[in-house]
Structures are given as structure tokens and as C-alpha cells.
BABA-396196 format. One record per residue: x, y, z of N, C-alpha, C in turn; residue number from 1; residue in one letter. Coordinates in nm, 3 decimals. Layout:
N
{n.px X | n.py Y | n.pz Z | ca.px X | ca.py Y | ca.pz Z | c.px X | c.py Y | c.pz Z | num NUM | residuo A}
...
***
This chain:
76
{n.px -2.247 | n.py -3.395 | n.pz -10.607 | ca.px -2.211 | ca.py -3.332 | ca.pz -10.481 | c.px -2.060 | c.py -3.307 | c.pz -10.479 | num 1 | residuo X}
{n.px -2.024 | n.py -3.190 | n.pz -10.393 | ca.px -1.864 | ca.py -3.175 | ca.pz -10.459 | c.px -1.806 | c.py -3.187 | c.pz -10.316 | num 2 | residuo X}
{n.px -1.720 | n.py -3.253 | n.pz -10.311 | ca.px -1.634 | ca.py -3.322 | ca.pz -10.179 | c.px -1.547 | c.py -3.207 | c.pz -10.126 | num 3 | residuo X}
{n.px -1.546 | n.py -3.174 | n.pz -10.029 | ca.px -1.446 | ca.py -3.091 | ca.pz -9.946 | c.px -1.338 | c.py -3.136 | c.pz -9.918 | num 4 | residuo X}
{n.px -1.233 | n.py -3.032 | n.pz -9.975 | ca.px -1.085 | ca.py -3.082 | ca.pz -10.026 | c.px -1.059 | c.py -3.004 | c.pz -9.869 | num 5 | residuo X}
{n.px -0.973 | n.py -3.046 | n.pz -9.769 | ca.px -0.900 | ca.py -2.987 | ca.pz -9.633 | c.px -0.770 | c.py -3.070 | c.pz -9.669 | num 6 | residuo X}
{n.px -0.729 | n.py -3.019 | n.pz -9.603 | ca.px -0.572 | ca.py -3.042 | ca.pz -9.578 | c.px -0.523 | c.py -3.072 | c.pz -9.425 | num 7 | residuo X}
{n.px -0.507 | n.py -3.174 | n.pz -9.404 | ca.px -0.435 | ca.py -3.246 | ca.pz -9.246 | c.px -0.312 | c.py -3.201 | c.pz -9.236 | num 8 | residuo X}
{n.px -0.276 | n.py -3.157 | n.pz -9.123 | ca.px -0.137 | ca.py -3.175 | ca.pz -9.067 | c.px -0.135 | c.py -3.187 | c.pz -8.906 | num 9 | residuo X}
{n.px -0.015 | n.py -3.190 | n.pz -8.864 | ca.px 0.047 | ca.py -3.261 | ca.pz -8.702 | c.px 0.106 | c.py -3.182 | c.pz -8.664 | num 10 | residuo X}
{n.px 0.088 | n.py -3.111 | n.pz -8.556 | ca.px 0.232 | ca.py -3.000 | ca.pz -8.469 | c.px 0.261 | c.py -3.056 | c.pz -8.349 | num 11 | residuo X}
{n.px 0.305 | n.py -3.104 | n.pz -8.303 | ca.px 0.353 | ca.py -3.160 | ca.pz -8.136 | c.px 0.252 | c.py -3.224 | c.pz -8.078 | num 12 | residuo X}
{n.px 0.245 | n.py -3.306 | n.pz -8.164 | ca.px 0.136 | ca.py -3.446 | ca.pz -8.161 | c.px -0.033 | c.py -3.387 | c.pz -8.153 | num 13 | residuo X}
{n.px -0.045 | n.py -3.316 | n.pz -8.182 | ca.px -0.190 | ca.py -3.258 | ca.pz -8.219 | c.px -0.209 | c.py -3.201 | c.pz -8.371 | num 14 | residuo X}
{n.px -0.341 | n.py -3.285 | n.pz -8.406 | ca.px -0.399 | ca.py -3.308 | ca.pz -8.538 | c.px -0.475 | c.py -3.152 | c.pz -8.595 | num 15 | residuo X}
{n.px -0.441 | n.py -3.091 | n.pz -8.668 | ca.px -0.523 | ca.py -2.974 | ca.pz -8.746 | c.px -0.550 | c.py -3.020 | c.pz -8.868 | num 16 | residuo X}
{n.px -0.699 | n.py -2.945 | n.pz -8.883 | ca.px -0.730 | ca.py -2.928 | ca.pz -9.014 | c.px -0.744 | c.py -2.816 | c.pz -9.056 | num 17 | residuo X}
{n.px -0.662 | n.py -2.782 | n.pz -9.209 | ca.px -0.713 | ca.py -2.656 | ca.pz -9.232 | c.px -0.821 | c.py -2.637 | c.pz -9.338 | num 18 | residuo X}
{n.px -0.919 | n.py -2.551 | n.pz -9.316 | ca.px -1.022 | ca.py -2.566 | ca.pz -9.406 | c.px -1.006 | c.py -2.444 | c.pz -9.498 | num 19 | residuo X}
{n.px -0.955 | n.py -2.354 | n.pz -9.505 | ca.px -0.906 | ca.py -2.196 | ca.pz -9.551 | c.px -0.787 | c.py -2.204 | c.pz -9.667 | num 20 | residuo X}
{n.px -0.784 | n.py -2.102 | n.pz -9.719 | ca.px -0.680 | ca.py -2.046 | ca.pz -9.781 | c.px -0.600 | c.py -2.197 | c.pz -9.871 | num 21 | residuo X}
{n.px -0.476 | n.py -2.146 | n.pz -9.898 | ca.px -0.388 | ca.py -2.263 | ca.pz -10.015 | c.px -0.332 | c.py -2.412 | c.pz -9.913 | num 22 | residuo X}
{n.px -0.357 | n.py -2.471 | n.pz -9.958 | ca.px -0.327 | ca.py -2.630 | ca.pz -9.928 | c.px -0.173 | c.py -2.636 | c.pz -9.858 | num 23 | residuo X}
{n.px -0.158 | n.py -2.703 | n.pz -9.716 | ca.px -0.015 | ca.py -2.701 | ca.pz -9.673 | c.px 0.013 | c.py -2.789 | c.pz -9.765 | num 24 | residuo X}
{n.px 0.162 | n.py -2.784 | n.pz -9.811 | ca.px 0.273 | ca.py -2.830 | ca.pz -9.853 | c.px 0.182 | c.py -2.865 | c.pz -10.067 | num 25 | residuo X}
{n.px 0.076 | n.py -2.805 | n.pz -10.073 | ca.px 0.027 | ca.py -2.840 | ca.pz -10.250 | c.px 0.150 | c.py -2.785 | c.pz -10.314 | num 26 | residuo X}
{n.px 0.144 | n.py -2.829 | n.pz -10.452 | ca.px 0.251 | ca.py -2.755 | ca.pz -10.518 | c.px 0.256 | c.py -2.637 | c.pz -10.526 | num 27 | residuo X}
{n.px 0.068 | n.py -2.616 | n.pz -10.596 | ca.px 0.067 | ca.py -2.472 | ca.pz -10.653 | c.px 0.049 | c.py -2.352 | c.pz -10.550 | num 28 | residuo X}
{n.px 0.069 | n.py -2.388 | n.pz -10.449 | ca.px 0.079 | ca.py -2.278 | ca.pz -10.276 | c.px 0.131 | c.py -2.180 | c.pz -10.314 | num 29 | residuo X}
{n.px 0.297 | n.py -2.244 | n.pz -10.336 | ca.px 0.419 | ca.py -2.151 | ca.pz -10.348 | c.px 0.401 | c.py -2.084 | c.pz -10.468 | num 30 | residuo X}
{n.px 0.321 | n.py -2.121 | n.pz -10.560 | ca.px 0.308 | ca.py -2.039 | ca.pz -10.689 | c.px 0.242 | c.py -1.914 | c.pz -10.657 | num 31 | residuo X}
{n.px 0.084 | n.py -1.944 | n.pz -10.603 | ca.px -0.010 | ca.py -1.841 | ca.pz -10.589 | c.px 0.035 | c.py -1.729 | c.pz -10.468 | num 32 | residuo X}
{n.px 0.120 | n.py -1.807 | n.pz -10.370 | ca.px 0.198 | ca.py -1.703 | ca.pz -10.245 | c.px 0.263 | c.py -1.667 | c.pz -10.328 | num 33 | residuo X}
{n.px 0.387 | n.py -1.655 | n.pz -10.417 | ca.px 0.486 | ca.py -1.531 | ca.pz -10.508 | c.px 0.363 | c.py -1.493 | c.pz -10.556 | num 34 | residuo X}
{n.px 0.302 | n.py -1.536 | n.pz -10.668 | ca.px 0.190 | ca.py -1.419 | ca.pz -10.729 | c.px 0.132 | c.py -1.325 | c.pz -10.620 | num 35 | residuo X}
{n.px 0.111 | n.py -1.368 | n.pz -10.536 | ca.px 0.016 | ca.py -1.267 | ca.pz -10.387 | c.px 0.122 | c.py -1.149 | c.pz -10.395 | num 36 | residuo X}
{n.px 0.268 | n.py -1.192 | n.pz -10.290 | ca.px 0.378 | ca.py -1.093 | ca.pz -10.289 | c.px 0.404 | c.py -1.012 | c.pz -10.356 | num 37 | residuo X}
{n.px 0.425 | n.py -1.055 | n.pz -10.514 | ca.px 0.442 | ca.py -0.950 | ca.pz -10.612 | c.px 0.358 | c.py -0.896 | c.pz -10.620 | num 38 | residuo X}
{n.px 0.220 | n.py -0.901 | n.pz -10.639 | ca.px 0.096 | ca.py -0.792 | ca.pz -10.641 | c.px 0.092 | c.py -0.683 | c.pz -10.492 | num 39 | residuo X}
{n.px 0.124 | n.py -0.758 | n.pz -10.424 | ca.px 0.148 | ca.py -0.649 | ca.pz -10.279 | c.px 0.253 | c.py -0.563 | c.pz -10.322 | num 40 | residuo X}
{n.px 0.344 | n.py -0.605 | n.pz -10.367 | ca.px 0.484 | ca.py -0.524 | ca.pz -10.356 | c.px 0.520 | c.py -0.440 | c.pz -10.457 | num 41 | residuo X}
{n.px 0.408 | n.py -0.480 | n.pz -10.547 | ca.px 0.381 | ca.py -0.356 | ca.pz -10.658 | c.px 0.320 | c.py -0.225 | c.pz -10.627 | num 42 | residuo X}
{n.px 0.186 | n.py -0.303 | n.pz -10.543 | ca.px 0.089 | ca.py -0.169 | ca.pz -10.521 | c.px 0.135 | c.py -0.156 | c.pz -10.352 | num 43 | residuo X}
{n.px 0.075 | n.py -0.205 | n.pz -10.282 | ca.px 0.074 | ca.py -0.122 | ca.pz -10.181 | c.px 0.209 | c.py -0.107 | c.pz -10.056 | num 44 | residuo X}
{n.px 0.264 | n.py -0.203 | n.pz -10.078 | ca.px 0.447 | ca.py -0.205 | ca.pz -10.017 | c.px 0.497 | c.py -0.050 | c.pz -10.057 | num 45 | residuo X}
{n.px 0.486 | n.py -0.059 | n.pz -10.241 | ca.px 0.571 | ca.py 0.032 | ca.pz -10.278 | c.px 0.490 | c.py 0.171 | c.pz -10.275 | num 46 | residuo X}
{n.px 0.360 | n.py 0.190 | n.pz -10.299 | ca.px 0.339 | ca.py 0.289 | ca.pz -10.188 | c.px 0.314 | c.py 0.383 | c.pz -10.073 | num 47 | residuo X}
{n.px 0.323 | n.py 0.268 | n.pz -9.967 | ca.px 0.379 | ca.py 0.306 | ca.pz -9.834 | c.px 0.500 | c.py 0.337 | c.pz -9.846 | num 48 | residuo X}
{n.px 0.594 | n.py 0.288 | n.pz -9.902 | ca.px 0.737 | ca.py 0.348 | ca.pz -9.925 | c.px 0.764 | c.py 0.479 | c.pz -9.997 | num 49 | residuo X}
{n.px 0.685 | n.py 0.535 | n.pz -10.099 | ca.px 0.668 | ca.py 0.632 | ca.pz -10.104 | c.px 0.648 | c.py 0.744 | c.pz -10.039 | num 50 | residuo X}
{n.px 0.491 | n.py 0.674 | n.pz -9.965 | ca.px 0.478 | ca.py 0.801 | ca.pz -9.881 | c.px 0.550 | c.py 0.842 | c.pz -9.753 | num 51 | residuo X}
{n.px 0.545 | n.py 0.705 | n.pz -9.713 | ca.px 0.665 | ca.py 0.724 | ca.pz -9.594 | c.px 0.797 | c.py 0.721 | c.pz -9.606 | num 52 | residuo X}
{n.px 0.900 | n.py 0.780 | n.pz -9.679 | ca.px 1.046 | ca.py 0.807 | ca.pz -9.707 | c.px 1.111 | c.py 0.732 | c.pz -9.692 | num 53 | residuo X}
{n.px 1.093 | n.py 0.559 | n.pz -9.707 | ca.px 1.140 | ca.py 0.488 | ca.pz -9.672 | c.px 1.260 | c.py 0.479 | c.pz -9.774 | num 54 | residuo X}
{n.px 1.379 | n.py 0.474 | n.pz -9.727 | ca.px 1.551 | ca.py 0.438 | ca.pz -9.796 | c.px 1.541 | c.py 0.339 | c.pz -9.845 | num 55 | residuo X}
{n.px 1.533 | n.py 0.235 | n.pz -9.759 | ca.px 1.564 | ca.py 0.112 | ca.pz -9.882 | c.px 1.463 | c.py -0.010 | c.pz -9.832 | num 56 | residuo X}
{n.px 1.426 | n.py -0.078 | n.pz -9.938 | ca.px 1.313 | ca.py -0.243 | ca.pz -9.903 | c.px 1.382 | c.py -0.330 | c.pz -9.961 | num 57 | residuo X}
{n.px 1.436 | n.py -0.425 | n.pz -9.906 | ca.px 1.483 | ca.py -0.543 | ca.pz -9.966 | c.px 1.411 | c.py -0.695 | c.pz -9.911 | num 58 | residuo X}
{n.px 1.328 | n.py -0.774 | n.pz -9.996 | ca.px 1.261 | ca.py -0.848 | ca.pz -9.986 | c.px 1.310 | c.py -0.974 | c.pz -10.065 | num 59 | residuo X}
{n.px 1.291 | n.py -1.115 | n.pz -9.967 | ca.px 1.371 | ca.py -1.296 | ca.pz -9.994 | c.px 1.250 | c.py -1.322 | c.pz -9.974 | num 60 | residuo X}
{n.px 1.221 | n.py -1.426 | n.pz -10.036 | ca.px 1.105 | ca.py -1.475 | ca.pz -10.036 | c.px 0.974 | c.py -1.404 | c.pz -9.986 | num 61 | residuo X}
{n.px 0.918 | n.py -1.461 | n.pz -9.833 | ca.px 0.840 | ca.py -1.387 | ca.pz -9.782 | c.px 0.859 | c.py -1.267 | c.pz -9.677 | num 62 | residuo X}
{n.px 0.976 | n.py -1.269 | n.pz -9.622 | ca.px 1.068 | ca.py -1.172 | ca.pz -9.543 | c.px 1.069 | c.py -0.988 | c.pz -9.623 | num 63 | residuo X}
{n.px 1.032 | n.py -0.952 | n.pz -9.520 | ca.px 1.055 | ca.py -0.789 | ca.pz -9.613 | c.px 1.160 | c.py -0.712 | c.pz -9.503 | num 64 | residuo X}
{n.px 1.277 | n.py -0.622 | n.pz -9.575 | ca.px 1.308 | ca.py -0.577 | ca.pz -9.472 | c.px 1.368 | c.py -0.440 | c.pz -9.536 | num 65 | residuo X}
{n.px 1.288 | n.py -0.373 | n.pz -9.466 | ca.px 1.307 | ca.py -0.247 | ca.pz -9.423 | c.px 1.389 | c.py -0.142 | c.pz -9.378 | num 66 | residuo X}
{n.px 1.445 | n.py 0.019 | n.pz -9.455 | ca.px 1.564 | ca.py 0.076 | ca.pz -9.406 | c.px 1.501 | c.py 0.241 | c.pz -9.374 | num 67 | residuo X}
{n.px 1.483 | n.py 0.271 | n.pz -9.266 | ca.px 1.430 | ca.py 0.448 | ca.pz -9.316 | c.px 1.497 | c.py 0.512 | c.pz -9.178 | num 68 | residuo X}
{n.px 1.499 | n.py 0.649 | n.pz -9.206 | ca.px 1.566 | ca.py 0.728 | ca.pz -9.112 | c.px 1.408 | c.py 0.774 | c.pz -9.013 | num 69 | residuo X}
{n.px 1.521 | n.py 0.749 | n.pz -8.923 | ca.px 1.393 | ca.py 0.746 | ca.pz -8.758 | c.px 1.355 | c.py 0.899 | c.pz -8.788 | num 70 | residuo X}
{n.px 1.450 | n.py 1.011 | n.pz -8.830 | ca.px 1.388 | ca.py 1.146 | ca.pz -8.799 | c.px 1.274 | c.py 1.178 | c.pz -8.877 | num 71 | residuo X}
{n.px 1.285 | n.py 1.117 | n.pz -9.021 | ca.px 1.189 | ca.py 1.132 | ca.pz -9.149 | c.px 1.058 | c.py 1.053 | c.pz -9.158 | num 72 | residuo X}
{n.px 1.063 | n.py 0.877 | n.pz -9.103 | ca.px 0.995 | ca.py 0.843 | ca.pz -9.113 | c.px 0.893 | c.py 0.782 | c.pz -8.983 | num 73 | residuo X}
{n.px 0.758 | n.py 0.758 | n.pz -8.964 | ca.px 0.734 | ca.py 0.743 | ca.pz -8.859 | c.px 0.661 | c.py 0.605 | c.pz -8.886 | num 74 | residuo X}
{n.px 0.731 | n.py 0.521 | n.pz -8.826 | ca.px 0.699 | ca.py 0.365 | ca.pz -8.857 | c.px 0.571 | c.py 0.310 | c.pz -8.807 | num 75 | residuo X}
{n.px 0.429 | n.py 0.387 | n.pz -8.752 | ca.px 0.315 | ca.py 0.381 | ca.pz -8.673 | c.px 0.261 | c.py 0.434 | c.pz -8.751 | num 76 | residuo X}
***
């Protein structure tokens, strides 16, 4: 029988469990989140930026930030 791995944590004295997605604070989190990012920011970041005329993307860790001219591009 295979045991269900969750992950506990505490926010302002109330207990969560998360049952989803990468383990708070596991090592390999932060690994598989950059692998995620870079696969986004290959394909589909960089072509929304394409199509939408976007000037410049400069992205820190998980933060993306964004430069385009209001007349050219329509951010909706």
C-alpha cells in the first residue's frame, strides 16, 4: 500500500495541509519550479512577446517584468 506523502504547514496559527503540486520548503521544489519557468519562458512568455510588441522582459527568479509601448501593445 503506498502512503500519502502531504506536506504540513502553519500561517497565523492555523494548520494546512497541502495535498497538490511540489512539497513546501522539499529541496527538489526549487529545482522543478526553475525547470517549469524556463519551459514557460521559452515557449509561451516568449511568444506572447512576439506577438504582442513587447520592448523588453526581464525576469529574477519567479517575478517577470514587463516593458511595451501603451500605443502598440494592448496588455488585455
Amino acid at each position: 500500500m503506498l502512503k500519502q506523502n502531504y506536506s504540513y504547514f502553519q500561517y497565523r496559527n492555523l494548520q494546512y495541509i497541502q495535498k497538490g503540486g511540489l512539497g513546501v520548503g522539499a529541496p527538489t521544489s526549487s529545482i522543478f519550479s526553475e525547470i517549469y519557468l524556463k519551459y514557460l519562458g521559452n515557449t509561451k512568455i516568449f511568444d506572447i512577446s512576439v506577438k504582442r510588441h513587447i520592448i523588453g522582459l526581464l525576469r529574477y527568479i519567479d517575478e517577470i517584468f514587463i516593458v511595451y509601448q501603451n500605443n502598440r501593445t494592448n496588455i488585455h
